[in-house]
C-alpha positions as a LaTeX table, in Angstrom:
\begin{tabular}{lrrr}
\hline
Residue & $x$ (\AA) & $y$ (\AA) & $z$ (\AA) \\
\hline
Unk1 & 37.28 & $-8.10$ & 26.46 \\
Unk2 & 38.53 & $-10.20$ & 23.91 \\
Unk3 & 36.37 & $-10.82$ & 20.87 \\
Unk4 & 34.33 & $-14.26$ & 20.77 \\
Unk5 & 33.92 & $-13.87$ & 17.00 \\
Unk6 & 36.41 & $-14.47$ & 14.13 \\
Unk7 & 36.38 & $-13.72$ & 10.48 \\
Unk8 & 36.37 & $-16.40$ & 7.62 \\
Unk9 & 39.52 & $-14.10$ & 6.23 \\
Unk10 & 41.05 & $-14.48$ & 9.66 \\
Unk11 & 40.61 & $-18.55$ & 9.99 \\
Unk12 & 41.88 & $-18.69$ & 6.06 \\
Unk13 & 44.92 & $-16.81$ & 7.22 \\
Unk14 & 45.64 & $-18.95$ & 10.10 \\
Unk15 & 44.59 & $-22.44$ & 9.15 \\
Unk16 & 48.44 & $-24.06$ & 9.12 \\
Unk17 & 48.73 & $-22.77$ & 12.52 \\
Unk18 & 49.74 & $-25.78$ & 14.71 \\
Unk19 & 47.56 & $-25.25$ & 17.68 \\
Unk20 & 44.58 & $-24.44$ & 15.53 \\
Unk21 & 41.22 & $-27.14$ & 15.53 \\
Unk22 & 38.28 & $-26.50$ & 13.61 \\
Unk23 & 34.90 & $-27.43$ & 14.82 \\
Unk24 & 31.85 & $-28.11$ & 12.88 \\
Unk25 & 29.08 & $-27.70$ & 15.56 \\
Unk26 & 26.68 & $-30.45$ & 14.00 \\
Unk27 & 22.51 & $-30.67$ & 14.74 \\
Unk28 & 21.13 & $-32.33$ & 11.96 \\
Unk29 & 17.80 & $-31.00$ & 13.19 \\
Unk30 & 16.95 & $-27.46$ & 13.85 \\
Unk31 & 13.80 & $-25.14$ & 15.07 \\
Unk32 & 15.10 & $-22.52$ & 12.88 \\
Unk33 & 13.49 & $-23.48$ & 9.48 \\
Unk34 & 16.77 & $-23.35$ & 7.89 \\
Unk35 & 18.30 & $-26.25$ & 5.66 \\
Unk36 & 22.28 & $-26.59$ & 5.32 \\
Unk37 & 22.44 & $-26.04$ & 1.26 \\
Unk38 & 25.73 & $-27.62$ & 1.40 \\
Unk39 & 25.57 & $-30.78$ & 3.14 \\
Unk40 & 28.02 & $-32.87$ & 2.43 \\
Unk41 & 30.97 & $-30.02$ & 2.45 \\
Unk42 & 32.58 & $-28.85$ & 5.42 \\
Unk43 & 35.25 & $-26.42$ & 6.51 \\
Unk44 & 38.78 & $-27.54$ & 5.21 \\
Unk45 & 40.24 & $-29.86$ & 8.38 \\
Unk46 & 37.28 & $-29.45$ & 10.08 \\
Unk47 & 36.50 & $-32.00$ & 13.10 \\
Unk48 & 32.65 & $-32.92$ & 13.90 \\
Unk49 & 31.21 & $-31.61$ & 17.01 \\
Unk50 & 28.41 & $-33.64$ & 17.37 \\
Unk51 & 26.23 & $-31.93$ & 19.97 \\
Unk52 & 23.56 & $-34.54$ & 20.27 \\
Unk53 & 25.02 & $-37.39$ & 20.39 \\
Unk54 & 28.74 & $-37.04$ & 21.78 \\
Unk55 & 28.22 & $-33.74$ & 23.90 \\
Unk56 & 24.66 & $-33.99$ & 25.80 \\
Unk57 & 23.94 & $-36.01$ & 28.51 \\
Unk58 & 21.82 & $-38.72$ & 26.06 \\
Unk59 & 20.48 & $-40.61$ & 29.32 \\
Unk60 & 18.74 & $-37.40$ & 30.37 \\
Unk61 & 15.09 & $-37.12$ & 28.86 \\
Unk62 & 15.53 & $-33.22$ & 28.16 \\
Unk63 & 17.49 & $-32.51$ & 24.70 \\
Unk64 & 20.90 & $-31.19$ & 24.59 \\
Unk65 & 21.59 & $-31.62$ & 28.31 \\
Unk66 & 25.12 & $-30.39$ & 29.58 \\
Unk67 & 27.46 & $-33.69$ & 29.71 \\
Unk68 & 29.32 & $-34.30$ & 33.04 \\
Unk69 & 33.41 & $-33.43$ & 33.09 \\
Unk70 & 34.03 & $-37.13$ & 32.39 \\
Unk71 & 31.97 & $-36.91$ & 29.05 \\
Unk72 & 33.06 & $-33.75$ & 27.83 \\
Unk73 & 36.76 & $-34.43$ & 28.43 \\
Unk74 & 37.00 & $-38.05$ & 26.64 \\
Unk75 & 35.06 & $-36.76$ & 23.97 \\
Unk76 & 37.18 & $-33.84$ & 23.56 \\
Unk77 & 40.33 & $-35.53$ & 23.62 \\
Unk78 & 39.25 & $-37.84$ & 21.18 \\
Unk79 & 38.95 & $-34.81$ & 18.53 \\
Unk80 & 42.38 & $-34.68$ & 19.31 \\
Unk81 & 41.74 & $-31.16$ & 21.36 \\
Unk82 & 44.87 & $-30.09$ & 23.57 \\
Unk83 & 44.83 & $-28.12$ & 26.72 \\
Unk84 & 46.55 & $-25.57$ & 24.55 \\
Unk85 & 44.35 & $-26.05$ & 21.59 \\
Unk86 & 42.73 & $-22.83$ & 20.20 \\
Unk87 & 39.65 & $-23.62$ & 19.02 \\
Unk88 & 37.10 & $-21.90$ & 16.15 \\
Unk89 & 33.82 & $-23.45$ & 16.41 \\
Unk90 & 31.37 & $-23.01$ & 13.31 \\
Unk91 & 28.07 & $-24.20$ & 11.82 \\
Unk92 & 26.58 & $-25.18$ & 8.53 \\
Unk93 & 23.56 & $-22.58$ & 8.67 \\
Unk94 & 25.57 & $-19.27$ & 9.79 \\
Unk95 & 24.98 & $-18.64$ & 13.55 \\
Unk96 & 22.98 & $-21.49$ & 14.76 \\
Unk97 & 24.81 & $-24.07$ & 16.86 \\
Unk98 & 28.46 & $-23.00$ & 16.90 \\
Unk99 & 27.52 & $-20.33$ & 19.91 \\
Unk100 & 26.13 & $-23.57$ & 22.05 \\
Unk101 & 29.53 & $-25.27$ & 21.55 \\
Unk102 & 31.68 & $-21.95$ & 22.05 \\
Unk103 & 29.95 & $-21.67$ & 25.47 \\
Unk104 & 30.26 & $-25.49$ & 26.33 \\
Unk105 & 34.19 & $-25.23$ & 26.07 \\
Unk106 & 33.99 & $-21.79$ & 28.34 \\
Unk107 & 31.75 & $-23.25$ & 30.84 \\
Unk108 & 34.28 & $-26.64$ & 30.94 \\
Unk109 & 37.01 & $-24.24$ & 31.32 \\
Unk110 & 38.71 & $-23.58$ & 27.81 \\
Unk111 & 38.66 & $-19.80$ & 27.16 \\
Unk112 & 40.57 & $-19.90$ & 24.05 \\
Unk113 & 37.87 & $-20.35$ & 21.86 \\
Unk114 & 35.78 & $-18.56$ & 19.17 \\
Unk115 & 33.16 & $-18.55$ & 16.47 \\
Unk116 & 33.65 & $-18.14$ & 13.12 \\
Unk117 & 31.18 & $-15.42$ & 11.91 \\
Unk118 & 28.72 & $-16.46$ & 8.99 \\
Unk119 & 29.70 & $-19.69$ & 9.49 \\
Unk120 & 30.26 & $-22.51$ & 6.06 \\
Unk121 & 27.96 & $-20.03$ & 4.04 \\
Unk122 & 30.31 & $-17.03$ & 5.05 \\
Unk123 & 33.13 & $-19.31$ & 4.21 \\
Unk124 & 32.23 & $-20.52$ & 1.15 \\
Unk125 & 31.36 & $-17.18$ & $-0.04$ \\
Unk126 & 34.64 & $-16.01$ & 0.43 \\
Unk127 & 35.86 & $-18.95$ & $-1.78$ \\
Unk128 & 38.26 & $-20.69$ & 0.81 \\
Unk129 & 38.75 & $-24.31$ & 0.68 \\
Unk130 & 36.20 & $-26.99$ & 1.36 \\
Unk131 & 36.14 & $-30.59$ & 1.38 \\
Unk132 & 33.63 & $-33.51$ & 1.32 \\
Unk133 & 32.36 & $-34.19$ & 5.27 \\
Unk134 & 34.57 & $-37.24$ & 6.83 \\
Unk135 & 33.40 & $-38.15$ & 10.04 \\
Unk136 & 35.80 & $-41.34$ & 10.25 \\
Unk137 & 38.67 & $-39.76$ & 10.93 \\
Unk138 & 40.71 & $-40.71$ & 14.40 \\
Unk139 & 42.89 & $-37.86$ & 15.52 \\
Unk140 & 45.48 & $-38.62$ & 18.16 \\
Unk141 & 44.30 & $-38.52$ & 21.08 \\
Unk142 & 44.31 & $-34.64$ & 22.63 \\
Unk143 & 45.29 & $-34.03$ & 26.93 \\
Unk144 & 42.24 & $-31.42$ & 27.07 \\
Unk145 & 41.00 & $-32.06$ & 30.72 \\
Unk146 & 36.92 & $-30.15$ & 31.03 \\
Unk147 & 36.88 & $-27.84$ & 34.63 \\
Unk148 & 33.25 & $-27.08$ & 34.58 \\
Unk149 & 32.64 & $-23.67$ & 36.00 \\
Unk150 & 29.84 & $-24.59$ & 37.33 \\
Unk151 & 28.40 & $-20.76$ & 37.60 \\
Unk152 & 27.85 & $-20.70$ & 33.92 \\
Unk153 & 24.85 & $-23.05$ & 33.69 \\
Unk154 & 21.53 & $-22.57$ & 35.88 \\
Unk155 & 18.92 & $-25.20$ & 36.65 \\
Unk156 & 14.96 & $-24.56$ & 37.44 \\
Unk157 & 15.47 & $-23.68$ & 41.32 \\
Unk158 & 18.15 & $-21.07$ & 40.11 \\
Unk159 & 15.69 & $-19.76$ & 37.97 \\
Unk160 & 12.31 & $-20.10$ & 40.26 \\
Unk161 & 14.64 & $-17.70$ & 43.18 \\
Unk162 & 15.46 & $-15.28$ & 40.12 \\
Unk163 & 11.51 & $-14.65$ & 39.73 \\
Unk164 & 11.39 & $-13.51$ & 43.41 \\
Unk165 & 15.09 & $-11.64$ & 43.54 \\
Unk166 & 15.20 & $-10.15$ & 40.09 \\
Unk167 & 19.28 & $-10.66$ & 40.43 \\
Unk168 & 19.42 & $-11.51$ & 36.60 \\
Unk169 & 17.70 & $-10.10$ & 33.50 \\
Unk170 & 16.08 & $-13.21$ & 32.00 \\
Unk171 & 16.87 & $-13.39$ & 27.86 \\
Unk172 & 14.01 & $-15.64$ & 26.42 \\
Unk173 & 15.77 & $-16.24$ & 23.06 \\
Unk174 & 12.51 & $-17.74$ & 21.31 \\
Unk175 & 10.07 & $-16.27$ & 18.69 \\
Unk176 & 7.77 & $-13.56$ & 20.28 \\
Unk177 & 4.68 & $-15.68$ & 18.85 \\
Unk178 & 6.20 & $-18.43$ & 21.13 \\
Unk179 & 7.24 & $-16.10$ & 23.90 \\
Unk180 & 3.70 & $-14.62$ & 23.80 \\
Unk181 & 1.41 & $-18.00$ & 23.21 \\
Unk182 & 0.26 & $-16.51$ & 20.47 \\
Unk183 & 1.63 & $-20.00$ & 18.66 \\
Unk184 & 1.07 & $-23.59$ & 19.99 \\
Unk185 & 4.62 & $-25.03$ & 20.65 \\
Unk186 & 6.55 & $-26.89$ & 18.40 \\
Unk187 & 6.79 & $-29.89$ & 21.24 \\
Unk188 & 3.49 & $-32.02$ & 22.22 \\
Unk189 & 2.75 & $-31.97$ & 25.87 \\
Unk190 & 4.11 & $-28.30$ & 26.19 \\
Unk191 & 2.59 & $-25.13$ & 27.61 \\
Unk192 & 2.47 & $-21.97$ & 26.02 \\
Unk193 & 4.15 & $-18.75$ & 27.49 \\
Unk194 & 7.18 & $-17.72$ & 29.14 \\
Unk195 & 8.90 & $-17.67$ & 32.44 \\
Unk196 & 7.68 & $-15.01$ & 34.71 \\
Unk197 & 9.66 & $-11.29$ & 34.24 \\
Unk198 & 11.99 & $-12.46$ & 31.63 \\
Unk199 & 12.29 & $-10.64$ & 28.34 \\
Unk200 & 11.94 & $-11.65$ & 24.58 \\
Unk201 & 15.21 & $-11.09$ & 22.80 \\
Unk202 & 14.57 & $-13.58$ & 19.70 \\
Unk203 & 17.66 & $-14.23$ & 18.34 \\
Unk204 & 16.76 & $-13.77$ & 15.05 \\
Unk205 & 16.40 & $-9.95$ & 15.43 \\
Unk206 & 20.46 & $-10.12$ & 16.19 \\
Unk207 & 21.24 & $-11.39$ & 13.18 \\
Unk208 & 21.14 & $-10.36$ & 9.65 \\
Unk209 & 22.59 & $-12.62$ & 6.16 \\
Unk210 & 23.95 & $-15.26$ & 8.99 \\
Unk211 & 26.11 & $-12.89$ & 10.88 \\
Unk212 & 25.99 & $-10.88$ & 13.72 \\
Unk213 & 24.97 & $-7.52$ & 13.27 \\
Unk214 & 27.17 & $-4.52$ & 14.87 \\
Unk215 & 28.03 & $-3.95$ & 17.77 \\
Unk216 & 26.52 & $-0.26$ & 17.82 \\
Unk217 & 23.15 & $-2.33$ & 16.59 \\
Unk218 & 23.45 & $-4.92$ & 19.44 \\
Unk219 & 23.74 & $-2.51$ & 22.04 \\
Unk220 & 20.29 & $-0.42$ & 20.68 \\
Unk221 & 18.97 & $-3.56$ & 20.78 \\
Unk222 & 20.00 & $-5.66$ & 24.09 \\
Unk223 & 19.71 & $-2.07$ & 26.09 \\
Unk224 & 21.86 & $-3.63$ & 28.53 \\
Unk225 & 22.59 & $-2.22$ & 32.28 \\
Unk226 & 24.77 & $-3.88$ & 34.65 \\
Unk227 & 22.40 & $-7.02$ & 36.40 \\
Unk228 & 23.89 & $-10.32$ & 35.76 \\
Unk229 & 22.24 & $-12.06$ & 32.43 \\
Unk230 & 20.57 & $-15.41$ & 32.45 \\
Unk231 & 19.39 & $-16.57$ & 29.22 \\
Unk232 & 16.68 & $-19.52$ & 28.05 \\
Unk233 & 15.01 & $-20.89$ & 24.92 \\
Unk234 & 13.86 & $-24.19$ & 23.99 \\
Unk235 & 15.84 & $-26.54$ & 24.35 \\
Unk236 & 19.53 & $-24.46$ & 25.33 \\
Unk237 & 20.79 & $-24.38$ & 22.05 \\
Unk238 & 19.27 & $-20.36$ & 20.82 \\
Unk239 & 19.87 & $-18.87$ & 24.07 \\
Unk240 & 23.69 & $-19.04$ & 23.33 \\
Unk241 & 23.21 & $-17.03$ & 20.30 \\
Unk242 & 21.91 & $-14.46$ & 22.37 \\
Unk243 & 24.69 & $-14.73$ & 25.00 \\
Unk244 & 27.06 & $-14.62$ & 22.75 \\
Unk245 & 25.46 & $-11.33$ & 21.73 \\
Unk246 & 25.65 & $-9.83$ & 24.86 \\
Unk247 & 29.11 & $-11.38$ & 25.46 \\
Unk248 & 30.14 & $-8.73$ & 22.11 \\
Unk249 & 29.21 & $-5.81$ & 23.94 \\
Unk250 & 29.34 & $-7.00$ & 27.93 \\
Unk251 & 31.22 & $-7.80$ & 30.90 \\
Unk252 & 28.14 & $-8.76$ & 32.61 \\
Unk253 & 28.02 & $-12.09$ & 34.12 \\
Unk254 & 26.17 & $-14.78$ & 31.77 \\
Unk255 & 24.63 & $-18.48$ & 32.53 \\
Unk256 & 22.50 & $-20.41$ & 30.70 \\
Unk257 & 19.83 & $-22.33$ & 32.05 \\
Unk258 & 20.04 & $-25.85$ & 30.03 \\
Unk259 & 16.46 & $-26.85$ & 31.09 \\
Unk260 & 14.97 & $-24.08$ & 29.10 \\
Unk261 & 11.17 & $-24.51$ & 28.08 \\
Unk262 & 11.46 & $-28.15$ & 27.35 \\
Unk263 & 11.83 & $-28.23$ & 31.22 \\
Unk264 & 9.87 & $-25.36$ & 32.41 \\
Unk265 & 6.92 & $-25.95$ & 29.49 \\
Unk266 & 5.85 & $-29.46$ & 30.98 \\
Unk267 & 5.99 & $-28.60$ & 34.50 \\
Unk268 & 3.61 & $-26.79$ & 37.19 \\
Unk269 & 5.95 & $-23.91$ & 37.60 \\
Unk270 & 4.75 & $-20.42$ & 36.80 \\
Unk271 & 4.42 & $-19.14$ & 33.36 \\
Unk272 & 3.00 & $-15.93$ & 31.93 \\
Unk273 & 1.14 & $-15.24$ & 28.64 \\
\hline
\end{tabular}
């Protein structure tokens, strides 16, 4: 199992390499309560991956939808990303967004692709080079072509059958307080709860100073066994942290179902408190 994670020492060592894009996987708005304390800096030849606007589905009402093939691979190819590209995906508040856009590239087909641990706070730690954020740069245009594997992402009926089959474990990635209804949701117009039989993993509890924790931790924590893994949140975005988790310490087959609660909150399908 080849590791999904790179270190800031690692990408500084192999920055000139000729294959090598760097993507800054940019929400300017977050659930997390963090703030970017360096926002106008970004990763030395770094290219913005701008997940709201250029890589969801923006006619679809529900945030951060999946983009079709078509989307993903002009959008791609105009960061200048090659078939052969290897690609190192990071984000400005440590591990936020950068697992959402590691697991977009895998589930459009492009395995070679990490995340750089701890992110620009990790980076500029470490003291490596920065520059100001350009986001008018034109790159020449990349031959990437997206193959969405189409097993990676789940939709509400997937999820309704799991209830019933109990195929997949079910990794809620939200706040227990959210999880539990203990707190009114962030979203108007949105029930409180969770999905029925899925489990509270809040990815928060996998972290610690913006990286992950071990992998010895992880696995006392994730308890895994061998079921398939499904994983939800809010709006698609936190579930990847926890899949990418659970990718550091398992072969077990992973999806993410994109809907998440901003689907499933709204609707008449079952919830539990």
């Amino acid at each position: 199992m080849a590791n999904p994670l790179v270190s800031a020492t690692w990408l500084h060592e192999h920055l000139n390499d000729s294959n090598l894009i760097i993507l800054e996987a940019r929400l300017e708005q977050n659930q997390s309560g963090l703030g970017n304390i360096n926002p106008d800096l970004q990763i030395k030849g770094a290219r913005l991956f701008d997940i709201k606007n250029n890589f969801s589905d923006t006619s679809n009402p529900l945030p951060n939808t999946f983009p079709s093939e078509e989307q993903f691979t002009a959008e791609s190819q105009k960061l200048g990303i090659n078939k052969n590209s290897t690609i190192v995906v990071y984000d400005t508040l440590g591990i936020y967004s950068s697992p959402r856009a590691w697991w977009m590239f895998k589930a459009m087909g492009h395995s070679d692709v990490y995340v750089l641990d701890g992110g620009l706070p990790e980076w500029i730690k470490k003291g490596f080079p920065t520059e100001n954020q350009n986001q008018t740069n034109l790159y020449p245009k990349g031959d990437f072509e997206a193959k969405f594997q189409s097993g990676l992402i789940k939709n509400k009926e997937d999820i309704l059958d799991n209830i019933a089959s109990k195929e997949a474990i079910l990794m809620d990635a939200r706040s227990s307080d959210r999880f539990h209804a203990t707190l009114e949701e962030p979203r108007p117009n949105m029930r409180s709860g969770h999905i029925p039989n899925s489990i509270n993993v809040p990815y928060t509890e996998l972290q610690r100073d913006g990286k992950y924790k071990s992998t010895a931790e992880l696995s006392k924590i994730l308890n895994l066994n061998d079921q398939p893994l499904f994983f939800t949140c809010g709006s698609g975005i936190t579930a990847c942290i926890v899949l990418l988790a659970c990718e550091l310490i398992s072969d077990n087959p992973k999806a993410v179902y994109d809907g998440s609660w901003t689907e499933w909150g709204p609707s008449n399908l079952p919830i539990e408190k």
